[in-house]
Each structure stands twice: as structure tokens, then as C-alpha cells.
N, C-alpha and C positions, 0 to 999 in steps of 0.2 A: 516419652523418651527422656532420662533423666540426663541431668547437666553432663559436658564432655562426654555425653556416647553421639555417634556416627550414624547418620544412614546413608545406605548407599545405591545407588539405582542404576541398572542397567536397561536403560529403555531407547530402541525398541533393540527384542531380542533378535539378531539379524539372521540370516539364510537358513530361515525357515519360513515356513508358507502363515500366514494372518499374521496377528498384532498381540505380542506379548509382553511383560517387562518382567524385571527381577527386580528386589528392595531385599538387601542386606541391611540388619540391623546390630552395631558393636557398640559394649557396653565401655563406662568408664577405663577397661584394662583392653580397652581394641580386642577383646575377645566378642567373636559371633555369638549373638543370641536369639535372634532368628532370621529365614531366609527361604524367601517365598516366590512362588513363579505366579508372576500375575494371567490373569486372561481377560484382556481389557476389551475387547467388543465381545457385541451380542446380534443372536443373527435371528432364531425366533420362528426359523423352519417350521417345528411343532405345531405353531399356536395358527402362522396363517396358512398352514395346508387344511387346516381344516376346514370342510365346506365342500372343497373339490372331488369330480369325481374319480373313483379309483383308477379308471385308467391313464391319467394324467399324474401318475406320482412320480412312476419310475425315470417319467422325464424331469418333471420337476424337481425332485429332491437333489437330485446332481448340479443344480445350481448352488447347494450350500459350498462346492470348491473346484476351481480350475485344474487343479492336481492333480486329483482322484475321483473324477465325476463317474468312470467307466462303476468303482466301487459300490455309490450310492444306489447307479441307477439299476444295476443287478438285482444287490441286497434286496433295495424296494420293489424289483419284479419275483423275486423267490418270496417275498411274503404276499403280495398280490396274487402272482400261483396259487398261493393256498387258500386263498378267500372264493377264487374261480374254480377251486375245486382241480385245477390241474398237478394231481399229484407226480403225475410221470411227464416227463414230456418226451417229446418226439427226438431219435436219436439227434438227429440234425439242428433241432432249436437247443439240446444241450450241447451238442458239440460247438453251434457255435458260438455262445456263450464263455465257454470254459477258454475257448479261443481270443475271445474277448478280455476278458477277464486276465489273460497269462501276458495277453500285449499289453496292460495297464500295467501289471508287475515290472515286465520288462520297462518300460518305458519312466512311471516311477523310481524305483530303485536305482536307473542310469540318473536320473537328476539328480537325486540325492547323493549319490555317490562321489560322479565328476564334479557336480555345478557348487553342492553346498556344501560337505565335508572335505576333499578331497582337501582346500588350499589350507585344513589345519594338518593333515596329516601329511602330504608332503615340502609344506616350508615350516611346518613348526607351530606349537602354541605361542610361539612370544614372539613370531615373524611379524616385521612390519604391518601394519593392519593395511596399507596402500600396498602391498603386496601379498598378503594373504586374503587371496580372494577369485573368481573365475577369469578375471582376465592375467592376473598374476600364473594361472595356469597352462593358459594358452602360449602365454611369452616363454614360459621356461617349459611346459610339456606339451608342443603340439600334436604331436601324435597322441596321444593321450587323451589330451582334450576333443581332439575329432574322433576318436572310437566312443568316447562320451557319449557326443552328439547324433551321430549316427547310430550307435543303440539305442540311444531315443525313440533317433525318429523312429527307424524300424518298429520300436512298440506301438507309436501312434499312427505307421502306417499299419498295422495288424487293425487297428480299433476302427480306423475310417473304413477297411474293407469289413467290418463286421456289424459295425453302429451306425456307418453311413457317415459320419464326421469323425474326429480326429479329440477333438471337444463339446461336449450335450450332446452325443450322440441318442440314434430310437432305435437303436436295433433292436432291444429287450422287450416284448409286448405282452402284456398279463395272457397266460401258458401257452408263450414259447417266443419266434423270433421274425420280425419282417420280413428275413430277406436271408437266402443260403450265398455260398460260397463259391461266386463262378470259377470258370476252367480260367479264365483269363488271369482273373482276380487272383487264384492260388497261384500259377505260372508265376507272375509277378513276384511276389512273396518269395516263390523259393529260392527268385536269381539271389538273393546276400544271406542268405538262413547256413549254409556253409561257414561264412566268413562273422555272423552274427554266435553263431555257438562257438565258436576260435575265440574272436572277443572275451568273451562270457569266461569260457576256463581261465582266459589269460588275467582277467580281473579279479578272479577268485585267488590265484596264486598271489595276486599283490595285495591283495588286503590279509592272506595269511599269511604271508613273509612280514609286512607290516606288524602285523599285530603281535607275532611269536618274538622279533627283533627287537621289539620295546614293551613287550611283558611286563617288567619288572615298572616300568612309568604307566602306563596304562592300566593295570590291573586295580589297583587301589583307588581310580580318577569315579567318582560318583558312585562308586561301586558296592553292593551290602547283597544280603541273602535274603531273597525273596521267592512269596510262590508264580510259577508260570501256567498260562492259559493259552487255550486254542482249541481247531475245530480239527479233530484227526478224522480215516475215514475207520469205517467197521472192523478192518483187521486193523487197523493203529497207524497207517500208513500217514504222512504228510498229506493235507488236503487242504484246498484255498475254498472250496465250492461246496461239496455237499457232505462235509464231514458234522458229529456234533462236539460237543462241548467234552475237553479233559482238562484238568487242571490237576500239578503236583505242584507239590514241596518245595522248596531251597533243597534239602535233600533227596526228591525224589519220589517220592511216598506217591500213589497218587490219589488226589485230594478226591473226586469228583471225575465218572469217567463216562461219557458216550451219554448225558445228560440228554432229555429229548428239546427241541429246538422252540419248539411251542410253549415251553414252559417253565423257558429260562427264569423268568422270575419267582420263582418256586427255588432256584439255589442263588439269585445274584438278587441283589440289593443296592440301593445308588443313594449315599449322603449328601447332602445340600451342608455347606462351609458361607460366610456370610464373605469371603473377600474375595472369591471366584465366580465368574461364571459357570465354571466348569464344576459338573456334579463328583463325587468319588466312589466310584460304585467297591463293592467287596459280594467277599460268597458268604451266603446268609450262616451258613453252619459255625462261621470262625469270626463272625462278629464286625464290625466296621475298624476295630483296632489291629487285629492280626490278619484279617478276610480277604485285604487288598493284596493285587496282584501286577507281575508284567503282562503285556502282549507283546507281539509282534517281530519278526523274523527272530532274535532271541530267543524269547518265549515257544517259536513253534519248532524251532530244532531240539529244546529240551523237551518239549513231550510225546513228539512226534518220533513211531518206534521206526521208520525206515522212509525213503524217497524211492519212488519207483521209476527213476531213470536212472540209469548208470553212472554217470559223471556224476553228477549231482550227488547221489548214495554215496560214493567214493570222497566227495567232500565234507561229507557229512561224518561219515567215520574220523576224518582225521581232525576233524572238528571238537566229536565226543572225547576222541582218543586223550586229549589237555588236559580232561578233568577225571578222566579212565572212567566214562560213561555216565557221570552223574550232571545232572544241571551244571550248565555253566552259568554264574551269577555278576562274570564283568559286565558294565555295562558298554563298553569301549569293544565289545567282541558282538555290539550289534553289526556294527560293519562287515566282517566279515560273515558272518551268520546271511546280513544281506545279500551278499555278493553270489551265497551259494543257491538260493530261492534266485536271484537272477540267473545262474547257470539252469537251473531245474526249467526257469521258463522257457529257456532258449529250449530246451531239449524238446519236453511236450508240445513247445509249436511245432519244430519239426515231425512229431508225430502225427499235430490233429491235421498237420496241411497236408500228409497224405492220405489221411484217412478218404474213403469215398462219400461217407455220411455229409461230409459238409456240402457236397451238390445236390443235395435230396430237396422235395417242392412239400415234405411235409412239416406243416412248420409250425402249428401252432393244433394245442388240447383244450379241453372243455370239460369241465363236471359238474359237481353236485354246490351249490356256492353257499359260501360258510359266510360270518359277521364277523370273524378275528384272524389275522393271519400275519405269520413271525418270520422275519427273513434272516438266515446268518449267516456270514462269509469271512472269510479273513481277506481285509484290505491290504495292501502293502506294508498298512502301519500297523493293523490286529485286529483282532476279530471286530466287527462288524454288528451292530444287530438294528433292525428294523422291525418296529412292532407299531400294525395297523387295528383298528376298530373300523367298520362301515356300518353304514343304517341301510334299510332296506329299497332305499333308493340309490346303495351306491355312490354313497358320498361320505368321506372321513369324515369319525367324527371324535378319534382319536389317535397320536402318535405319538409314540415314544423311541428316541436315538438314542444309541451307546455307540458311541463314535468310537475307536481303536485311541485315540490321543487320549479321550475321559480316560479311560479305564489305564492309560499311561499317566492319569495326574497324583497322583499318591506318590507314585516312582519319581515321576520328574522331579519334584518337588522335594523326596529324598535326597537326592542326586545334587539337586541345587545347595543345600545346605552340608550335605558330606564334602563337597569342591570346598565350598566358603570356609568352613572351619580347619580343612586339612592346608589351604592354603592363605589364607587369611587372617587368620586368629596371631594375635600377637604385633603383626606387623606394620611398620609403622607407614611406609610408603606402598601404596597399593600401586602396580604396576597396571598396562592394559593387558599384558600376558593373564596378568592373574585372574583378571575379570573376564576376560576369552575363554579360560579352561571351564568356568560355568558355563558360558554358551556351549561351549564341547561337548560338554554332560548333556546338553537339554538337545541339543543335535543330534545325538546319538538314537536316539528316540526317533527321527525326524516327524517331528509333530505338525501336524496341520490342525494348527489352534483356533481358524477359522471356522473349520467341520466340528469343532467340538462344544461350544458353546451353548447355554442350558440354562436356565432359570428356571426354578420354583418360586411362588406365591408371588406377590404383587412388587411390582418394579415401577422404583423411585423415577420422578421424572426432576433433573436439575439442569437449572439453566443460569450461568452465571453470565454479568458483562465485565468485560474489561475494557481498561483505557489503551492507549496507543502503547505503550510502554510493557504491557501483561499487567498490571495489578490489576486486582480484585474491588469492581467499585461495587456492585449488588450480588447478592446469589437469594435464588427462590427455591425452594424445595419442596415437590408434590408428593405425597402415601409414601412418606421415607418409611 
């Protein structure tokens, strides 16, 4: 860093799940010259699951986050499924899976929404930081803040009646499911599923009144033209669960469509960077410079050709309608994008809780058993993928993650330096407003940089001492 240039660091990056920072770098003329999203732990899931046998992953792996454990533990039974050979399962162990699965959405997306976004969007990026925040919410929007909460819960009461807990649930067993849907169990469920779909629209409405009413500030905040990814189903439709892979354009185009799930790496490719943990995957045909992609609620309303509930579809149109059907490429228009995958979940649970499949006692398949099997789903944050190797004993002896936030590190990271130079460059007093609207950006996302973390080849071991004070009295360094 040459004389009179600045760095600047925002650490840690706040109401988002794991441990992040940011380093802004300005030259002698306080113009940005670069501006990076760190991902300072490491979690190493990969290395020590190996060993284990297959039936213990899909509990296991959902240990990499509190968040979105419902996601992990799926993913990793739809790739175990396919190592056991259970290519179909039983109506019942899919149904309640996907029931599983829609109460994580719902339950996520209400966190992220109320808990971690909302206190920028309803007091302001440059509101007091001792008031922008969830308790700042509660004080000036309690009603708000209790539908918050209570949308929550309802999603992690869906997940305790289907996983058996709330959090590390075992509902998901290599092909199929523990335990169906009692009469009691559903009963329950449906006394607030009324009052939970009310919710749901009414939050949709506010995050597109929001967003359409400050367009003009919002639309330009981290925002660029990029390609989106997701898993649709066979006719194009919106899918979280057993769609496969489409990927378009910034305009549209579509890049890559109904990819088979086994053999994702045949079009995705993932770059190893020396100052992240986190890998940068892209789609092999279009190279690691132009390759990279978005996911997640963003991303699956631009490729996704319809939602098959009605409310939701309905939100969905007037969604496309902004950009008269093409991608939309704000990043700031994930929120409401979010909000409408939270109405779609409300909707489908009221569907699967009437279904009668959910009391059914056949719960679990068997086949022909394979040594490779690939799981993929779209998490709350984006697609998802789980890819297992076993030996003939039934025991990893390879895995590979693509976490929804990797495959968002190229973008964030975008995002973080479009904020910085659009609002930074030049300036002589750096405000905390200013430094917030990058958190903004990287929230938008809402990343869980926990579940994402990833090393290739050999990892440094350094141990420095300090005196009482922080300096630096020895450092040692192992295989830097």
C-alpha cells in the first residue's frame, strides 16, 4: 500500500449468520482500488466426514449451520437416495420431505427478513446504528415484529413435526423418511396456516411497496448484470426439491437448461482465490471470467417460467412485470423476490397438510446400490449441491459442497466494491451510513458464510503470541 492510500475494514460483517469482514483499499486520490469480502473461518466438513458411514451424513452435515440445517440434511439424503439405489420414493416419505423442506423456507426467509434486513429498510441506511437494528424494530414496529416471530416459529414448528426437532433434525433417512404425519400432528398445524398465509401476502405487499417507492435509490446499490442459476421442474415451473439445473443470461438467453444432477460437474467448475476460504465456482462453457453466476430467490424467479400456486404466481407476474419479463438484475430486489418464495411456502403447506399421503406407514425404498450419488436443492439461499463417493463398505470416502453463498461469492464480492466506489471514492469523511450500505449489499444475499467455507491443498498452521497490550512478540508458520 503506497504512502497516503487508506485501508479500510469493516469487521465483522454484522446480521448475517458466520464470521466475515470487508477491507477497502484507496489510493493516494481516496479513490477505491479494491474491495473484498473476506471469509475468515474454516469449517473442514469435507475432510472429516470422511471415514463415516453413509447413513450418518444427512444428520451430520447439518451441523455445518443453525440456520439452515433442514437444507443440508435433505441435499445429503437425496444424494444418499441415490447411492441406495432409491430412485423413487414413497409418496409419503416425499411428501414429507418437501413439507420439511417449505417449513425451513418459511422459517428462514421470516429471519432474514424481520430480524436482519428489515431495521435497514425501515429506519434507513444512515439511521442510528443503536437503533437500526431488531430491537429497534420491536420498539417502533411491534406488530411487525411479532408476525416476524411467529412466522418463524410456525416454520420450525412444521420442521419439529416432520424432523422430529426444530434444529439437527432425523427425519430424512437414506430412501425415505422416519416417521409420517399424525392426525393430531396435522390438526395442530392447521389451527394458524389461515392467519400464516394473511402474513405472507401482507409481507409481500411491503417489501414491493418498499422496493417500487425507492427504485430510484435502490436500484443502482451493488447492483450489475449478471447470469442466474437454479433448479426448475420438467415443465419450467419454480422448484426447491427435485428440479434440475437452468441457467440464463443478464438478458435472458438460456445459458444451460434441465442439466442432469449427477453430472453437474461436466458444466460447473469451482476456482480456488488465495485470500478466501471460499471457492468461486462458474459454468465451464463460459470460463471462470464471464462463467460466474447469482443464485437464490433472485436468481430463481428469473428463470423460473411460472409458480404453481396462485398467490404466489400472482406475485410473481407483477414482479417480472418491472423489467417487462426479462431478468431482473437489482440486487436490492432480492428481498422482495424473498418475500414471494415465502408466500409460495405458505401456500404449499397448506396444500401438503391436506394432503392424505402424509399419514401413510410406507416410508422408506431400497435398490440396486451405486458408489457415487449427487444431491441438489435450492436452499433458502440457492441451489445447493451435495456430491458423495462411498467404498464398498459404506463409508465416505469423498465429498464435495457447493454451498448457495460459494456460488454467491463472485457476486458479493461484486456488490461490495460497486457500493465502495459509488459511495466512497473521492470522499473525504467516511461516514457509518456509508459503510452500512456495503453491509446492505452483502445482506442482500443473506449469506451464511459459515456453510460456505472450503479449502483446497494444504492449509497453513500459524500461531502467533501476544503481550498484554496486542503486539506481536513471536509468530511461527507451518506449510505456508
Amino acid at each position: 500500500m503506497g504512502k497516503g492510500a487508506e485501508r479500510i475494514v469493516i469487521e465483522p460483517v454484522t446480521r448475517v449468520e458466520g464470521h466475515g469482514k470487508v477491507t477497502i483499499l484507496l489510493d493516494e486520490q481516496r479513490q477505491v482500488q479494491e474491495a473484498r469480502l473476506h471469509i475468515v473461518e474454516f469449517r473442514g466438513f469435507e475432510r472429516f466426514i470422511q471415514g463415516r458411514p453413509l447413513w450418518e451424513i444427512p444428520v451430520l452435515v447439518q451441523r455445518l449451520c443453525g440456520i439452515c440445517p433442514v437444507s443440508h440434511h435433505l441435499c445429503a439424503a437425496k444424494a444418499i437416495d441415490h447411492i441406495v439405489g432409491a430412485d423413487q420414493l414413497t409418496a409419503t416419505a416425499h411428501k414429507m420431505r418437501l413439507l420439511m423442506h417449505h417449513g425451513q423456507f418459511l422459517q428462514s426467509h421470516a429471519l432474514h427478513f424481520f430480524h436482519l434486513c428489515s431495521p435497514d429498510l425501515l429506519f434507513g441506511f444512515d439511521a442510528d446504528v443503536a437503533k437500526r437494528n431488531v430491537i429497534g424494530i420491536i420498539g417502533a414496529h411491534p406488530e411487525l415484529a411479532r408476525q416476524g416471530v411467529l412466522l418463524r416459529k410456525y416454520g420450525q414448528e412444521i420442521i419439529r413435526a416432520t424432523a422430529g426437532k426444530k434444529i439437527h433434525g432425523t427425519g430424512a433417512i437414506p430412501g425415505g423418511i422416519n416417521k409420517n404425519l399424525s392426525l393430531a400432528e396435522r390438526d395442530d398445524l392447521l389451527t394458524d396456516l389461515e392467519q400464516i398465509v394473511a402474513w405472507s401476502r401482507d409481507v409481500v405487499t411491503l417489501a414491493k411497496d418498499y422496493t417500487l417507492e425507492h427504485l430510484e435509490e435502490l436500484a443502482p446499490l451493488g447492483s450489475f448484470d449478471s447470469s442466474h442459476m437454479a433448479i426448475v421442474r420438467d415443465d419450467g415451473a419454480y422448484d426447491i426439491y427435485d428440479g434440475r439445473l437452468r441457467a440464463c443470461s443478464a438478458e435472458g438467453e438460456v445459458i444451460l437448461d434441465h442439466a442432469d444432477n449427477q453430472t453437474y460437474h461436466h458444466v460447473l467448475a469451482e476456482e480456488v482465490r488465495p485470500w478466501s476460504y471460499m471457492k468461486f465456482p462458474f459454468i465451464r462453457e463460459l470460463g471462470p471470467r464471464d462463467g460466474w453466476y447469482r443464485v437464490g430467490p433472485l436468481a430463481r424467479l428469473n428463470v423460473c417460467d411460472y409458480f404453481d400456486t396462485p398467490l404466489a404466481e400472482a406475485a410473481r407476474k407483477e414482479f417480472a412485470a418491472v423489467t417487462g419479463g426479462k431478468p431482473c438484475n437489482v440486487t436490492m430486489a432480492y428481498h422482495w423476490a424473498r418475500m414471494i418464495e415465502l408466500l409460495h411456502s405458505a401456500e404449499t403447506i397448506d396444500q401438503l397438510l391436506h394432503d392424505p399421503d402424509l399419514q401413510g406407514n410406507d416410508l422408506v425404498v431400497t435398490g440396486e446400490r451405486r458408489l457415487e450419488g449427487v444431491g441438489i436443492i435450492e436452499a433458502p439461499r440457492g441451489t445447493l449441491f451435495h456430491h458423495y463417493r462411498v467404498n464398498e463398505d459404506d463409508q465416505i470416502t469423498m465429498c464435495n459442497l457447493i454451498v448457495s453463498t460459494t456460488s454467491n461469492n463472485e457476486p458479493m464480492n461484486r456488490a461490495v466494491k460497486k457500493v465502495a466506489m459509488d459511495h466512497l471514492n473521492g470522499v473525504e469523511t467516511i461516514t457509518e451510513g456509508m459503510l452500512n450500505r456495503v453491509e446492505v449489499a452483502i445482506r442482500a444475499y443473506d449469506p451464511c458464510l459459515s456453510c460456505a467455507t472450503h479449502a483446497m491443498g494444504q492449509m497453513p498452521l500459524v500461531v502467533e503470541l501476544h503481550d498484554a497490550d496486542g503486539a506481536v512478540l513471536d509468530k511461527r508458520v507451518r506449510d505456508a
